[in-house]
Steps between C-alpha positions, in 0.01 A plus 500: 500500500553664859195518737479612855467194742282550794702437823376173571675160560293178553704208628321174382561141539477145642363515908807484674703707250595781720267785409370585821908571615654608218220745397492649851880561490507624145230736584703617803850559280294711274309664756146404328172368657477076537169341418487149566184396331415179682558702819251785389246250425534306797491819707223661316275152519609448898646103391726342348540410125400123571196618714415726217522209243316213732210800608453624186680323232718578226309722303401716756887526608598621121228775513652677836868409373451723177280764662833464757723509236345812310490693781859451614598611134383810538801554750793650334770412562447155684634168529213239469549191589258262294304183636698168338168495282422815392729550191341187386160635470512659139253808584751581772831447288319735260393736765873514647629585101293760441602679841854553325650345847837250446414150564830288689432101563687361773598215373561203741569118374199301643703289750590828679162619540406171600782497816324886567120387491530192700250506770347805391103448604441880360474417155209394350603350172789306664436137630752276398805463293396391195178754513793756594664420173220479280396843618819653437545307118132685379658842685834495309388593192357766642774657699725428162329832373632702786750803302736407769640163630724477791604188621485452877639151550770504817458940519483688731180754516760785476683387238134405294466887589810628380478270193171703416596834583787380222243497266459855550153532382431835628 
């Protein structure tokens, strides 16, 4: 069964995974739009995601990310960039299915996006190591249903981007 697929990629996975730079350069090689969603929402709120969280709390930070994240999928074609959580919340993995957009998980080992986070005060959900890991254990499962899975361990951002463009989804 063939079906037109909107022209929309969202890169998910862990913090520290690389969608911020590899979604900006994919979107430049194709010459489409980049939405970073944690960027939108900080920019659209005036503060950061861990100012969002401690001000308001979790909840509250869900709401705007999906009213984010339904209004950047209106853009065709764009790149969007996901928040490390938002795949994870199931009305928003639904959301993103029914948009007919290609889903690609950047798949890090942990260790790696450990060595990238380290000292990284911007994140609200990250405090330690072993909070770092548990986070990213209840996430997996979650990033597992991605259609795509590229493995970023040791890559380059350009050669995560030419690895999707390989995929040739459009």
């Amino acid at each position: 069964m063939s079906h037109h697929r909107r022209k929309l990629i969202y890169l998910l996975g862990f913090m520290g995974s690389g969608k911020t730079t590899v979604g900006a350069l994919l979107a430049k090689e194709l010459g489409w739009p980049f939405i970073d969603l944690d960027a939108t929402l900080e920019a659209g709120q005036g503060m950061t995601i861990r100012q969002i969280f401690e001000q308001s709390g979790e909840p509250f930070f869900r709401e705007i990310e999906r009213a984010a994240l339904t209004e950047a999928s209106r853009a065709q074609p764009a790149v969007i960039a996901l928040g490390g959580g938002t795949f994870v919340q199931k009305s928003n993995l639904e959301f993103i299915r029914e948009t007919g957009g290609t889903t690609v998980w950047l798949d890090c080992p942990l260790d790696e996006l450990q060595r990238r986070c380290e000292g990284l005060v911007t994140r609200p959900l990250f405090r330690d190591p072993a909070s770092f890991r548990q986070l990213y254990e209840e996430r997996l499962p979650f990033y597992q249903l991605a259609e795509f899975r590229i493995q970023t361990a040791g890559q380059a951002p350009a050669k995560i981007v030419s690895r999707i463009l390989d995929l040739r989804l459009f």
